[in-house]
C-alpha positions in Angstrom: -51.5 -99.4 56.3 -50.9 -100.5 52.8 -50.4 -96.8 51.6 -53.3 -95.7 53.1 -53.1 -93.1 56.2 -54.0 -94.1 59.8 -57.3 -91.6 59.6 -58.4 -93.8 56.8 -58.4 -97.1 59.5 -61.9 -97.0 60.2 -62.8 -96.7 56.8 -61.0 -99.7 55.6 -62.6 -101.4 58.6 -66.4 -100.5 57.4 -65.5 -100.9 53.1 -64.3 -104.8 54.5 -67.5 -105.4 57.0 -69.4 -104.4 53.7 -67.7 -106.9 51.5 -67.6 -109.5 53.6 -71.6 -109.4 54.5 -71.6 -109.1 50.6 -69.5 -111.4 49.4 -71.2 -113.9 52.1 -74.3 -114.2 49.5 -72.4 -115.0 46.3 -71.7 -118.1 45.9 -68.4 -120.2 45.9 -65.0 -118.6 46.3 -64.3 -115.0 45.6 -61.4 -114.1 44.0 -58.9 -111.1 44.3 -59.9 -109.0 41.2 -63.3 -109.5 41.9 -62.9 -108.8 45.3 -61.7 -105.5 44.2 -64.6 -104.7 42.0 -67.0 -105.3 44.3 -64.9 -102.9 46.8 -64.9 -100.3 43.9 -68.6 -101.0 43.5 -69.2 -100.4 47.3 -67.2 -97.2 47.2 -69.6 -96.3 44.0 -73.1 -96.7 45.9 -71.8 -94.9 49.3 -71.2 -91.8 46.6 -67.4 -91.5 48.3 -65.4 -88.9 46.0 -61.5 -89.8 46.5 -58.5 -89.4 44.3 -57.8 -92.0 42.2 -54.6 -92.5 44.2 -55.9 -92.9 47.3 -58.8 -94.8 46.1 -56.4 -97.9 44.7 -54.7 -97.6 47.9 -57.7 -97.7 49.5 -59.3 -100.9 47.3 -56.0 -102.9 47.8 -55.9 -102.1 51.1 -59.5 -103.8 51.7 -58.5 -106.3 49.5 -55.7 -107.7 51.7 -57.4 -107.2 54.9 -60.0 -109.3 53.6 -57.9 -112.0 52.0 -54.3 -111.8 53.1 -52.5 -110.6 55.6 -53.7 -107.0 56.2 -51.1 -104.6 56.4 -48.3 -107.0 55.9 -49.3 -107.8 52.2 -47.3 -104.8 51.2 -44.2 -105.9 52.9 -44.9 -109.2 52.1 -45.0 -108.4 48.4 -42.0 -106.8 48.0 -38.8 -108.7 47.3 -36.3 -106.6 48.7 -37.9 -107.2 52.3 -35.8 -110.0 53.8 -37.5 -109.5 57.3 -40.9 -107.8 58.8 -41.0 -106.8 62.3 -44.1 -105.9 64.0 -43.4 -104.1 68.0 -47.0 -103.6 68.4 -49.5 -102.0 66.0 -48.3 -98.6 65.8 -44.5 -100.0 65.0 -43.4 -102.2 62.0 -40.1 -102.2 60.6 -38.3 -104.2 57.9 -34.9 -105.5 56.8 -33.5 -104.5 53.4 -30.0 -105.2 52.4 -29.4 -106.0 55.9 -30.1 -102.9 57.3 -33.5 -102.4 59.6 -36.1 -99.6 58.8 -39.3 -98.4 59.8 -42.3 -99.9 57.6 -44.8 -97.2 56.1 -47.5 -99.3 57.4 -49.4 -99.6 60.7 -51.8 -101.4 62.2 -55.1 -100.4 63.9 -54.8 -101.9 67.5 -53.7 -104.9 69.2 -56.5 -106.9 68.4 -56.0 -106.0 64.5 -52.5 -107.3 64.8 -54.0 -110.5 67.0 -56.3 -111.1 63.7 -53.4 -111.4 61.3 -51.2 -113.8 63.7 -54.2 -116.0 63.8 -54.9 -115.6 60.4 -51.1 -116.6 59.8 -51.5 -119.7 61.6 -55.2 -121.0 61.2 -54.2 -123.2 57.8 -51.0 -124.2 60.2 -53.0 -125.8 62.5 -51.7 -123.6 65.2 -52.9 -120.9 67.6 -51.5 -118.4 70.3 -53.3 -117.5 73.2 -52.8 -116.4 77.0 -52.0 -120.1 77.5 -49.9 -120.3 74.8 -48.3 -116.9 74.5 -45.4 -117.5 71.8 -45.5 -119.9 68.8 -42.8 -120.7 66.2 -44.5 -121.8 62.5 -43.8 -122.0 58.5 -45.6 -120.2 55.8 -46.1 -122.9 52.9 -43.4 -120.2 50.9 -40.8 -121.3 53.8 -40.7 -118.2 55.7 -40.5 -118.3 59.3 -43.1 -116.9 61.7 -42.8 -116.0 65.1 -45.3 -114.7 67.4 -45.2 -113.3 71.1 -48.1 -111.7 72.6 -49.3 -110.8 76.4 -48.0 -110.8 78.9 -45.0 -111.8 77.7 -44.4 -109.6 75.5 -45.1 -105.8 77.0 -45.3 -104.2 73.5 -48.6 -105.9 72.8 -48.7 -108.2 70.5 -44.8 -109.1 68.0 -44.6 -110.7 65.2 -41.6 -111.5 63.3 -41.5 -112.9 59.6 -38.1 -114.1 57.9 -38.2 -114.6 54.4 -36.4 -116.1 52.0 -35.8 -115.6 48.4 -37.7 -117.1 45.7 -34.4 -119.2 44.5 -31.9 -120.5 46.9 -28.6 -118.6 46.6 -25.5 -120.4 45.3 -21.6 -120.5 45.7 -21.6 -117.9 42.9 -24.3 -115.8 44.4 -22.7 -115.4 47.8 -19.2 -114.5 45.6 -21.0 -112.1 43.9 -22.6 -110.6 47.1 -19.0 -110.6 48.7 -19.7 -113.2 51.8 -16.7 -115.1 49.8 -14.3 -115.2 47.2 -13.5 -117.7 45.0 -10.7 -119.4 46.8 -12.7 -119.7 49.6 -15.2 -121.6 47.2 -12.4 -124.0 46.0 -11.4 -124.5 50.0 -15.2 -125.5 51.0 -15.6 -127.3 47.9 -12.9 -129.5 48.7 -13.5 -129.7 52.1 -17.2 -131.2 51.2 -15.5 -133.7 48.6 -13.3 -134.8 50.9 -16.0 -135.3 53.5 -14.7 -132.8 56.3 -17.5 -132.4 59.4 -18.1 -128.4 58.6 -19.8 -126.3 61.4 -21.3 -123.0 60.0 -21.3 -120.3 63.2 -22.4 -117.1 63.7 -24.9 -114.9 65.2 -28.5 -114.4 64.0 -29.7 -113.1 60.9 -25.7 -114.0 59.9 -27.2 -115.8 57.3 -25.7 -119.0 58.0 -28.8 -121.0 56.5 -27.5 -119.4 53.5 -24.2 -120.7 53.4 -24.7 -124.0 54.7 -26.9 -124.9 52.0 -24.6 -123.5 49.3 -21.7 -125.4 50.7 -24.3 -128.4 50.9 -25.0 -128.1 47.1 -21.4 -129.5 47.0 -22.2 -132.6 47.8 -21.4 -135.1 45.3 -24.6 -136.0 43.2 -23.9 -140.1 44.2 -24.8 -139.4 48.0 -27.6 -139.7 49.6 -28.2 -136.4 51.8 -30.8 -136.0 54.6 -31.6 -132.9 56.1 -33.1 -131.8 59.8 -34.7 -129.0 60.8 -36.9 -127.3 62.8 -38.4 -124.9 60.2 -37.5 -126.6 56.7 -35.5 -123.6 54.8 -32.5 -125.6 53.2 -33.6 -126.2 49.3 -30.4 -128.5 48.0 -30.0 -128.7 44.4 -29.3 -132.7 44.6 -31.1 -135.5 43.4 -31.2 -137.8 46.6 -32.2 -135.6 49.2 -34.6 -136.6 52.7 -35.9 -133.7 54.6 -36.7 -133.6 57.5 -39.0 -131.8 60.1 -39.4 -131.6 63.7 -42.8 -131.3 65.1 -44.1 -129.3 67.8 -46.2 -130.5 70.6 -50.1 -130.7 69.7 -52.9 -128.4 71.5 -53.0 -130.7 74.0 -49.5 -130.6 74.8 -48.4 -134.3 73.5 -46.8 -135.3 69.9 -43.9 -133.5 70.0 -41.1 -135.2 67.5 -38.1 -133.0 68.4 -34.5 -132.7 66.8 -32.7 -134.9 68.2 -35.1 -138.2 67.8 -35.2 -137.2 64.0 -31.0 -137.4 63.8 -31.4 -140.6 66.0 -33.9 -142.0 63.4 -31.8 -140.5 60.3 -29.1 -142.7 61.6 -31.4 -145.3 60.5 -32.1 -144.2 57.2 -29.1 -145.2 55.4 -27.5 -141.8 54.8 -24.1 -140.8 53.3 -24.4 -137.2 55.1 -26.8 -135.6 57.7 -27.4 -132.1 57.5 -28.9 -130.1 61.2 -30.0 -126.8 60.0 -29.2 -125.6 64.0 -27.8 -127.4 66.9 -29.1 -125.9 69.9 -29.9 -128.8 72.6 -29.2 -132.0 73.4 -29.4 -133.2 70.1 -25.3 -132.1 69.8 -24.7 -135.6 71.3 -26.0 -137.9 68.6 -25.0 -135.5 65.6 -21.4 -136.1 67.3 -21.5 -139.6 67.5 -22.5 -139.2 63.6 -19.7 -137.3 62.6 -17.4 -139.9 64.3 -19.1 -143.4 63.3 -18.9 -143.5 60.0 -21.0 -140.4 58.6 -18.2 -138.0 57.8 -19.0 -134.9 56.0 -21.6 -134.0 57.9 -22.8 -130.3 57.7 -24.4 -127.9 60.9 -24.9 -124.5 61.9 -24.4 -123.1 65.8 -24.9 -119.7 67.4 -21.9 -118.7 68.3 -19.3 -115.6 68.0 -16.0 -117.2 66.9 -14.9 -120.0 66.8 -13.5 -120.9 70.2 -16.8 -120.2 71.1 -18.0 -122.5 68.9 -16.2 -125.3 70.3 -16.7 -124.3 73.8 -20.6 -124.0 73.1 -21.2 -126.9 71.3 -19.5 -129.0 74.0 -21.7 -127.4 76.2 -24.7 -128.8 74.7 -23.5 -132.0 74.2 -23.2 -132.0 77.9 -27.1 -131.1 78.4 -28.0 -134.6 76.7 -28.9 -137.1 78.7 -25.5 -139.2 78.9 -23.8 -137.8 81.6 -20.0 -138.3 80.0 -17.2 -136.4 81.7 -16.4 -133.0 80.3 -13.3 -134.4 78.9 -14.6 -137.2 76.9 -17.3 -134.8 75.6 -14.3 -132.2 75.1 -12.2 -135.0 73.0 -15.3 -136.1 70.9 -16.0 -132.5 69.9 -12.5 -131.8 69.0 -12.3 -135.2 66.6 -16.1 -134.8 65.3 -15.3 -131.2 63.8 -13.1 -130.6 60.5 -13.5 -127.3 59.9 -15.6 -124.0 60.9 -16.8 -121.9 59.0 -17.5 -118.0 61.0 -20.3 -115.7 59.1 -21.1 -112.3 60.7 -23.4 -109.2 59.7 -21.5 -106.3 59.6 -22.1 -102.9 60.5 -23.2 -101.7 57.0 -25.6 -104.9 56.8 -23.5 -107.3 54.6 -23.5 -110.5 55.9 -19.4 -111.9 55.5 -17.7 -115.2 56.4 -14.7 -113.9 58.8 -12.9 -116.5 59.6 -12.7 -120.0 58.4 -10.7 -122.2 61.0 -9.1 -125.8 61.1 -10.0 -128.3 64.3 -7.4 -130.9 65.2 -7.3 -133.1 68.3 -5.3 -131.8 71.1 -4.3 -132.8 74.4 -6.7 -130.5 76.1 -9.5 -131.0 73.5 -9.8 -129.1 70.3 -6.8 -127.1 68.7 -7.8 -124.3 66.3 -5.5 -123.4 63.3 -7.5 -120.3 61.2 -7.2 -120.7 57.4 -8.6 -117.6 55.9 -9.0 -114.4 57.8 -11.2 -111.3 56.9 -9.7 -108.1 57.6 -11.3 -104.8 57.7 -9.9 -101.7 56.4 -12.5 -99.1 56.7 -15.1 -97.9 55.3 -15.4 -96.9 51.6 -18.5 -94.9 50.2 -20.4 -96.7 53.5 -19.6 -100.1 53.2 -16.8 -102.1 55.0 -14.0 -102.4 52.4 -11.3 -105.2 53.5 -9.5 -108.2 52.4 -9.6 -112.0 53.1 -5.8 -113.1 54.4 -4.5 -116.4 53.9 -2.7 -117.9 57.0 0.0 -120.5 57.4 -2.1 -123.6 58.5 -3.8 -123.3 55.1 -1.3 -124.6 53.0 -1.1 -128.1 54.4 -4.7 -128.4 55.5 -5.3 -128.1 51.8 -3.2 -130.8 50.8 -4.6 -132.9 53.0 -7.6 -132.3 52.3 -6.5 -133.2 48.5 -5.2 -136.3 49.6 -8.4 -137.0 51.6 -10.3 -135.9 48.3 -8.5 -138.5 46.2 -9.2 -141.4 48.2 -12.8 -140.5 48.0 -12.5 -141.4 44.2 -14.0 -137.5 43.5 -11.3 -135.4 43.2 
């Protein structure tokens, strides 16, 4: 925990029942560093010879038990850590460069991790409980919090904490990282200008988020943008941008605002383009009838493996709203409400890649898929997945279409 070994647990729990009976009789707020003297001062009196390694471990450790988030201040403090993942007490792991490890920390039992959730989501305004057993929420930094405990969960109690970076990462970035080259940029770029619908797919952790707001920040600086989400992550560098949040249902059960009334309302709202972060219910319907009623260039990301499954999935939830249309209208509005998708994946060796980028047309049987751009692996070199990105037929004339499409706009 925090550098310090598991023996040490119960001695970080008595140093933090000390400070907090002290601390209770000085008045007004106590800060970190003088939270930290007075732990040093505690440690002093109580005569407790350590080295002065273990002693600052020891401090800090106390420190964030008492005012953060116990063991997961470490984690939480260190900007290569993308994810934390806590199985239980005894086993926390983290994500770096895409790649899981175990965490050097643990925690003391179940009900120490218990005290962190609810210490995660007391200023939130929420709480998990045996009648409540799982609870989605947002640190004020825009990480994502989930929390499961008994007895749904079997490991005790999980929480999982997805972070994001302190800037948003751009076109550039995403080149730089290898997700996409250049020419892939210019494609998407276009495709935005010239107001193409652009589903980003994938699996989780994929990091479509990622790329959806990077494509986003393409949007000319003239439109009006609103954005919908369930956990507000998307940060778009644009002057005229509405965000959006759905709300959870109350303590009581009542108040819920979900998706699909918010891209309803956004209709309202006089926007130029609607952003989903995630279509996952019935809200696939309306953002449909957006894409097709006069709100081209409308930007989404969906779960999905490829994209055929794509298609297949998101008429799928269109077909869980409450409409009741005939699989083949559904099947027809899909196939003339998407422009382009856009396929990101993890690889093996943790990079996160767009694979595929693929044309939707209208067909006689619904939607017709032409791929553009193709990644294509060719082994691995010194442990990562070396490849190219192929250029197909269909993406010759979908870009001068596109061009066309881009003129018209008055932006290209």
């Amino acid at each position: 925990m925090n550098g310090v070994p598991a023996s040490a647990l119960p001695l970080v729990a008595h140093l933090r029942g000390r400070v907090v009976e002290e601390a209770a009789a000085r008045p007004g707020r106590i800060e970190r560093d003088a939270l930290a003297e007075l732990v040093e001062s505690i440690i002093d009196r109580e005569r407790r010879v350590l080295p002065q390694s273990e002693r600052l471990c020891l401090v800090q450790a106390v420190v964030d038990e008492t005012l953060g988030f116990g063991p997961l201040e470490q984690l939480l403090r260190d900007p290569e850590v993308t994810e934390v993942m806590v199985n239980g007490p005894g086993a926390v792991f983290v994500e770096r460069d895409g790649r899981i490890e175990p965490a050097p920390v643990t925690f003391s039992d179940d009900a120490h991790v218990l005290h962190v959730i609810d210490r995660i989501l007391s200023p939130l305004g929420r709480r998990v409980d045996e009648a409540s057993p799982m609870v989605d929420a947002r640190l004020p930094d825009g990480s994502r919090v989930n929390a499961i405990i008994p007895p749904l969960s079997l490991e005790g109690p999980v929480l999982t904490v997805r972070r994001f970076g302190a800037r948003a990462l751009g076109t550039d970035d995403l080149v730089g990282l290898g997700t996409l080259t250049d020419e892939m940029v210019d494609l998407l770029r276009l495709a935005v200008v010239a107001r193409r619908n652009i589903l980003v797919v994938g699996g989780t952790g994929s990091g479509k988020t990622t790329t959806l707001a990077a494509i986003a920040a393409c949007v000319p600086s003239a439109e009006r943008v609103i954005t919908i989400e369930d956990a507000a992550e998307l940060r778009l560098p644009l002057p005229h941008v509405v965000r959006l949040e759905s709300r959870p249902a109350s303590l009581e059960g009542t108040g819920a605002i979900p998706i699909r009334s918010l891209v309803r309302n956004a209709l309202r709202m006089r926007p130029d383009r609607i952003v989903v972060g995630e279509v996952r219910g019935g809200e696939a319907v309306d953002m449909i009838a957006a894409m097709t009623t006069g709100h081209e260039g409308s930007l989404s990301t969906l779960h999905a493996s490829s994209p055929d499954d794509a298609i297949r999935r998101l008429q799928t939830l269109a077909l869980m709203g409450d409409l009741e249309l005939p699989y083949q209208a559904v099947a027809d509005q899909v196939a003339h409400a998407i422009d382009l998708i856009v396929h990101q994946a993890r690889l093996a060796d943790g990079s996160r890649r767009i694979v595929e980028i693929t044309a939707v047309t209208p067909g006689a049987a619904g939607a017709d898929l032409a791929p553009l751009v193709r990644f294509e692996p060719a082994g691995l070199r010194g442990g990562a997945i070396a490849g190219r990105f192929a250029w197909l037929d269909h993406s010759g004339p979908w870009r001068q279409a596109a061009q066309a499409a881009a003129r018209l706009a008055g932006v290209a």
